[in-house]
LOKEDREN-31201 format. One record per residue (C-alpha): residue number from 1; x, y, z; residue in three letters. Coordinates in Angstrom, 1 decimal. Example, Ala and Ser with C-alpha at 12.3 -4.5 7.8 and 13.67 -1.06 7.14 Angstrom:
BEGIN
{1,{12.3,-4.5,7.8},'ALA'}
{2,{13.7,-1.1,7.1},'SER'}
//
This chain:
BEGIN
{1,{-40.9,14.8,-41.0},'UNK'}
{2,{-40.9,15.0,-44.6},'UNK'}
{3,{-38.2,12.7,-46.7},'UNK'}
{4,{-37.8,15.0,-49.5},'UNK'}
{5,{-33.9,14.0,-49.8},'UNK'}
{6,{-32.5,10.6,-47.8},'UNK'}
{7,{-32.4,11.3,-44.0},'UNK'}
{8,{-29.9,10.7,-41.3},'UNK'}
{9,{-31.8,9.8,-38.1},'UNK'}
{10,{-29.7,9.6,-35.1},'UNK'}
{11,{-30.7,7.6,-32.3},'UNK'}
{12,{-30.3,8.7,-28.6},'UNK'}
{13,{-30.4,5.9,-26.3},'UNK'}
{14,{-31.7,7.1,-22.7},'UNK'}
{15,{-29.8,5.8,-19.4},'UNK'}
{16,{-32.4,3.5,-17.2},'UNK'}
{17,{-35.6,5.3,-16.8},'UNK'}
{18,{-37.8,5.5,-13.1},'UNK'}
{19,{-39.2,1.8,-13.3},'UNK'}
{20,{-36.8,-0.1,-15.2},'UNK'}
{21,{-34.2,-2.4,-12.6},'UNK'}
{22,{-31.3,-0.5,-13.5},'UNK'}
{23,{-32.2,3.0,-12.8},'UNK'}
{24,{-29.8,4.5,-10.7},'UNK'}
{25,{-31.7,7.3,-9.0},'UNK'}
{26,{-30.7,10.5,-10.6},'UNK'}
{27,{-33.0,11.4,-13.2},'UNK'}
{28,{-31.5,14.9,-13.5},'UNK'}
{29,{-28.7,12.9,-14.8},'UNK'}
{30,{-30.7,11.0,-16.8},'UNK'}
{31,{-31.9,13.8,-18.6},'UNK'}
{32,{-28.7,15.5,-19.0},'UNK'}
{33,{-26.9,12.9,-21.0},'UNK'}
{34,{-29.6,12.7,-23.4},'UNK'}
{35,{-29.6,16.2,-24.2},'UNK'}
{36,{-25.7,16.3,-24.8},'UNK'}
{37,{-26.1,13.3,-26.8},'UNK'}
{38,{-28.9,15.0,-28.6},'UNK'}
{39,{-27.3,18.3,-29.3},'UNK'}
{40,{-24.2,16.4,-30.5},'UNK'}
{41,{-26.4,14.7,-33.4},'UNK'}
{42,{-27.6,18.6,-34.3},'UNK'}
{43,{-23.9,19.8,-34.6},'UNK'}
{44,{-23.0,16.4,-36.6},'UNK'}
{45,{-25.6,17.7,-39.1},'UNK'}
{46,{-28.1,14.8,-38.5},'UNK'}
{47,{-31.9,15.4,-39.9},'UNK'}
{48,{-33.4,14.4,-37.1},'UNK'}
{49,{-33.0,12.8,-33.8},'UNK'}
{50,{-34.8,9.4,-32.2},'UNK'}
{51,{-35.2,9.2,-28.4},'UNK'}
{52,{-35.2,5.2,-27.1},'UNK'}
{53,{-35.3,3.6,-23.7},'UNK'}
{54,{-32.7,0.8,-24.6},'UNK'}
{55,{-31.1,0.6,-21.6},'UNK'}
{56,{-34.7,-0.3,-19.2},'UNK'}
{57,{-33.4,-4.1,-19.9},'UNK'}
{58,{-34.8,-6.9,-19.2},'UNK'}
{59,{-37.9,-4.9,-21.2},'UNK'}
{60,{-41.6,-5.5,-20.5},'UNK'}
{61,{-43.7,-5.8,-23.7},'UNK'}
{62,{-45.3,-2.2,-22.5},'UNK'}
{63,{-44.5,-0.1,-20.0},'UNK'}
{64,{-45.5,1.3,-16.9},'UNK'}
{65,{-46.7,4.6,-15.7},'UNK'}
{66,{-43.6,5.6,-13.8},'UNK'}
{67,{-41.3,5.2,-17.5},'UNK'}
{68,{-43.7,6.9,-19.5},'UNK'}
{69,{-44.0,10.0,-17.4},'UNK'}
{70,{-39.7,10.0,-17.2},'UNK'}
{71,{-39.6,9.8,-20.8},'UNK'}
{72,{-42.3,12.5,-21.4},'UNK'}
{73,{-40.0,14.7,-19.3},'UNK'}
{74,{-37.1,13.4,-20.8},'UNK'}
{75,{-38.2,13.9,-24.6},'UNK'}
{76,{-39.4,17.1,-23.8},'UNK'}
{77,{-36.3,18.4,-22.7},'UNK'}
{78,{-34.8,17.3,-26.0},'UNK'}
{79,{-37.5,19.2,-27.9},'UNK'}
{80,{-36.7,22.5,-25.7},'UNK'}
{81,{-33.1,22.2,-26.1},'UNK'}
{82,{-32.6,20.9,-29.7},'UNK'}
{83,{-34.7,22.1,-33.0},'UNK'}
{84,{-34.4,18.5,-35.1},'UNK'}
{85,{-37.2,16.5,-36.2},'UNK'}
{86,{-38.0,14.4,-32.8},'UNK'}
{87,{-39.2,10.7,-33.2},'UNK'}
{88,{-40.0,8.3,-30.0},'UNK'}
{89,{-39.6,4.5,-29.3},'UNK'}
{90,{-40.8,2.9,-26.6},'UNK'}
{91,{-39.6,-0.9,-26.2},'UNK'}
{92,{-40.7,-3.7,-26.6},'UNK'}
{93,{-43.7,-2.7,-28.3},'UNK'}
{94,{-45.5,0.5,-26.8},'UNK'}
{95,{-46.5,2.5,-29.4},'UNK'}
{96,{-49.8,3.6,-27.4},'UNK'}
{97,{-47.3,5.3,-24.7},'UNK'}
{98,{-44.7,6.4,-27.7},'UNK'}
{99,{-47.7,8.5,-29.3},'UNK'}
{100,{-48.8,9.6,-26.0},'UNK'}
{101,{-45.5,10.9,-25.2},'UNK'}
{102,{-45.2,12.2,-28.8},'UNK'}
{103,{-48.4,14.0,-28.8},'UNK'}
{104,{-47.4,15.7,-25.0},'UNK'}
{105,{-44.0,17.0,-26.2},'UNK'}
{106,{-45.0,17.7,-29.7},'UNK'}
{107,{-42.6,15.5,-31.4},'UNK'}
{108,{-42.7,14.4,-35.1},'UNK'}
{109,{-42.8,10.6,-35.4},'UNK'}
{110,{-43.1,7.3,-33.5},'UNK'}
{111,{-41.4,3.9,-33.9},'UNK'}
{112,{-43.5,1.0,-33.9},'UNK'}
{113,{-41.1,-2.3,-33.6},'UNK'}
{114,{-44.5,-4.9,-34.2},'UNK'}
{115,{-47.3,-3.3,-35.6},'UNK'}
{116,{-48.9,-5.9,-37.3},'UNK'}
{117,{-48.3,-9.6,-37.5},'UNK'}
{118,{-46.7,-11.4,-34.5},'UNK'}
{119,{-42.5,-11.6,-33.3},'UNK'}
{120,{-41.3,-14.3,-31.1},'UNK'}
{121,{-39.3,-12.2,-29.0},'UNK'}
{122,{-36.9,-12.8,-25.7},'UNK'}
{123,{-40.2,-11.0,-24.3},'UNK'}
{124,{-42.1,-13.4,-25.3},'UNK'}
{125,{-45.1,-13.2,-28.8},'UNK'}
{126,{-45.4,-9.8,-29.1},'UNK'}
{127,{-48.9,-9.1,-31.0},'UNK'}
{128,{-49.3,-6.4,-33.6},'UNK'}
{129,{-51.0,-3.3,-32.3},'UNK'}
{130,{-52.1,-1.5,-35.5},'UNK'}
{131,{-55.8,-1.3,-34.3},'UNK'}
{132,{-54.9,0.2,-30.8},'UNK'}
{133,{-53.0,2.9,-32.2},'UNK'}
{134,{-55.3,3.8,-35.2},'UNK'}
{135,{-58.1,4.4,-32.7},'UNK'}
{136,{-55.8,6.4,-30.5},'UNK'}
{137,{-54.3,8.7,-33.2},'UNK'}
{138,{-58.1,9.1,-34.1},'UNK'}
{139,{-58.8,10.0,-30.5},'UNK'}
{140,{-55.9,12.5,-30.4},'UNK'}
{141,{-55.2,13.5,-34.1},'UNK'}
{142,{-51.9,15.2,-35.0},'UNK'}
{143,{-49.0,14.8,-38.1},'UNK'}
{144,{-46.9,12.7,-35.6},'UNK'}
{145,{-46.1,9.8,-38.0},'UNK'}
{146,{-45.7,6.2,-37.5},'UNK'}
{147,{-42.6,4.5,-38.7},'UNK'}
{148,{-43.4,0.3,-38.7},'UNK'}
{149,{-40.5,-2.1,-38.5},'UNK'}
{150,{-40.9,-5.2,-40.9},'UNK'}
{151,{-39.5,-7.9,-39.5},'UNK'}
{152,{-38.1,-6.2,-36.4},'UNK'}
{153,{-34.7,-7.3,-35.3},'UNK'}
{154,{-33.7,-9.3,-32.0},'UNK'}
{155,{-37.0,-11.7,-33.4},'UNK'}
{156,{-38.1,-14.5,-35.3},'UNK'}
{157,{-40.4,-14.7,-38.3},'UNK'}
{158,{-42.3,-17.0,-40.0},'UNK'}
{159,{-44.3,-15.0,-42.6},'UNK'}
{160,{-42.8,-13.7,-45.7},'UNK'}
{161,{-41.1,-10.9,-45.2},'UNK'}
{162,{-43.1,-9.3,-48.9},'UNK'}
{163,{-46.7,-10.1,-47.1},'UNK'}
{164,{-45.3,-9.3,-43.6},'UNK'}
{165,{-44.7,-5.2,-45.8},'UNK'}
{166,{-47.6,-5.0,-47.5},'UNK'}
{167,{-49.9,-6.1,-44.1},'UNK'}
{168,{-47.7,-3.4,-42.5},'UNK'}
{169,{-48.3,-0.4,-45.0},'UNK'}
{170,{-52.3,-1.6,-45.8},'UNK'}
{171,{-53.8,-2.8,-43.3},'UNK'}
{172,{-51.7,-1.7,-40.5},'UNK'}
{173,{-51.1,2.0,-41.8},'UNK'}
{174,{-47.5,2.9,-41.9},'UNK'}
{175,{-46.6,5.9,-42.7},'UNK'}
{176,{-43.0,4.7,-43.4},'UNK'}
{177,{-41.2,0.9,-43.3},'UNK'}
{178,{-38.2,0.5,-41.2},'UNK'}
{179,{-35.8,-2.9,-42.9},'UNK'}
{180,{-33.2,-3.9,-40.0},'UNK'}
{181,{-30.4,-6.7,-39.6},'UNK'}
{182,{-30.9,-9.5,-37.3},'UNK'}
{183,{-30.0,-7.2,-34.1},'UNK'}
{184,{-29.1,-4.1,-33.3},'UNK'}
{185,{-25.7,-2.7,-35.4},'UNK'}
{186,{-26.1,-5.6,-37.6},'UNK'}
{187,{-26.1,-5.2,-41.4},'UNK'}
{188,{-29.4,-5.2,-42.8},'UNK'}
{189,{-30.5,-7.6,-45.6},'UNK'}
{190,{-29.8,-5.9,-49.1},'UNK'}
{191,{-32.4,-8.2,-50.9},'UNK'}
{192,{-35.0,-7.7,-48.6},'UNK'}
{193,{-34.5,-3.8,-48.5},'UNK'}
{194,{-34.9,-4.2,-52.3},'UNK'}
{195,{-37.9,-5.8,-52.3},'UNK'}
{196,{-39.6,-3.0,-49.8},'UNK'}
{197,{-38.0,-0.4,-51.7},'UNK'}
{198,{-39.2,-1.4,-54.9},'UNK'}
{199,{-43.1,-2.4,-53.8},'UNK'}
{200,{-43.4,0.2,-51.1},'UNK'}
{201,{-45.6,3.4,-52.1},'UNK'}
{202,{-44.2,4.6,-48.4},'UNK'}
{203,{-40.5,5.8,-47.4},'UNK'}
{204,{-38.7,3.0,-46.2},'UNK'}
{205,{-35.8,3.5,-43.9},'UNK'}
{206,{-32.7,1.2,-42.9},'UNK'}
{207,{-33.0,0.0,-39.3},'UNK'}
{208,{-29.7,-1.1,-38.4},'UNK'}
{209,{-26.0,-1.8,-39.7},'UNK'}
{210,{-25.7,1.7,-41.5},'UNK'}
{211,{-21.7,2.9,-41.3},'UNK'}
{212,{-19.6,5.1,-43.8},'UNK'}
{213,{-18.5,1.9,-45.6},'UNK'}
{214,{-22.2,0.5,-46.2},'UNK'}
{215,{-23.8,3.9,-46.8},'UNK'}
{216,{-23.6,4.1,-50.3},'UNK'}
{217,{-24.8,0.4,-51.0},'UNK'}
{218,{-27.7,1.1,-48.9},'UNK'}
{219,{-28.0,4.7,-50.6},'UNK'}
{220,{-29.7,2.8,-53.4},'UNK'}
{221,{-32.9,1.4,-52.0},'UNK'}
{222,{-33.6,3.6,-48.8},'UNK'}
{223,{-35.3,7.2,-47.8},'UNK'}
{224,{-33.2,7.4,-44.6},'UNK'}
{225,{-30.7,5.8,-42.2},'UNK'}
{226,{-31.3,5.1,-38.4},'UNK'}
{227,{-27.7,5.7,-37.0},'UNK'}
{228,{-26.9,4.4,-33.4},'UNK'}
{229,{-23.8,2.1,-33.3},'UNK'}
{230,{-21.7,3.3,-35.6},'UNK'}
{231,{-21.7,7.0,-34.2},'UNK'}
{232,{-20.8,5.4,-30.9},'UNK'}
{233,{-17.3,5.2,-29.0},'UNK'}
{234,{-15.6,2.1,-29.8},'UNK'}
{235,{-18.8,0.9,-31.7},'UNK'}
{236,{-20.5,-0.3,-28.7},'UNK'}
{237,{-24.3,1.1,-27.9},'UNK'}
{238,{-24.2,1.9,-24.9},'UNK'}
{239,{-21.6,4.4,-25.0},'UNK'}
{240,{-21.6,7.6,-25.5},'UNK'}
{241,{-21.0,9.3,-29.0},'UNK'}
{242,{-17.6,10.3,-31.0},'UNK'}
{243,{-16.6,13.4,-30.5},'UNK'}
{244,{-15.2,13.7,-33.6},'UNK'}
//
């Protein structure tokens, strides 16, 4: 995914996956709704489209077996049945199974919510992974690139946030910075998107908080917009999208 003009990513959050506690048994439905949701951000004119497992609450820090094989199968049947950009997160913190996946259904790009550093989390301390996954994309090389959240929402910090960006995009090797509010659909901080705009020699995109009202503020110091709440009905995640 190249950011030659700003980019609209829209974010399809997947129903509970095989393995999480609130899978319902019916993965065929499973799959289903994320393709209509996908094909809905296509006709909307999106740039590309992000697959997540936010519903498998409570998450694990990574994932099992079971969940990455349904969200292989899942993503794939997004990347049959839509022609967008495809990007993969895998919560808490699994960006060994989000490149697997990515690398089995040829998708475009990975988000990586702690890459380096360390988040206290309602997980737990989630550890930065930036070794794990360099040795992994050198095992199975490919274009898929890694978007790094700085700061990651639903977390707390105690770095600064300018060191926390520059271990991100040097040591850790980002190929892109993601700057998010405190949660998810939250607005994000317009100083510290500044800042990483200003010192990063990598795209940085806006995490969270982005709606038509924001949009041109943020216009300013970002590459491109992850869109989730706002395109929702009633502005609540987990339902589906507008229609209109």
């Amino acid at each position: 995914m190249e950011f030659e003009k700003k980019s609209l990513i829209g974010m399809v959050h997947l129903k509970p996956l095989p393995g999480s506690y609130l899978y319902d048994g019916n993965l065929d439905g499973v799959i289903e709704h994320a393709v209509r949701e996908a094909k809905k951000l296509e006709r909307a004119g999106f740039d590309a489209i992000m697959v997540e497992n936010f519903n498998d609450v409570p998450f694990p820090k990574t994932v099992d077996k079971t969940t990455v094989a349904a969200f292989a199968v899942v993503a794939r049947a997004i990347r049959e049945e839509t022609s967008l950009p495809l990007g993969i997160n895998v919560l808490r913190n699994d960006g060994i199974a989000a490149y697997s996946i990515a690398y089995a259904v040829k998708a475009d790009f990975i988000r990586v919510n702690v890459l380096s550093g360390v988040a206290y989390t309602d997980q737990g301390i989630i550890e930065g992974i930036a070794h794990e996954l360099a040795k992994l994309r050198r095992l199975l090389p490919s274009k898929i690139r890694v978007f790094a959240d700085v700061h990651v929402k639903h977390a707390y910090h105690f770095g600064e946030f300018e060191e926390a960006l520059s271990d991100t995009i040097e040591r850790g090797l980002a190929d892109a910075v993601i700057v998010s509010g405190r949660a998810t659909g939250k607005p994000v901080d317009i100083e510290k998107l500044a800042v990483a705009k200003k010192i990063s020699p990598v795209p940085v995109i806006v995490g969270s908080g982005t709606t038509y009202d924001s949009l041109p503020e943020l216009w300013r110091y970002a590459d491109g917009f992850i869109v989730g709440t706002w395109i929702k009905e009633e502005g609540k995640t987990k339902n589906g999208k507008k229609t209109h």
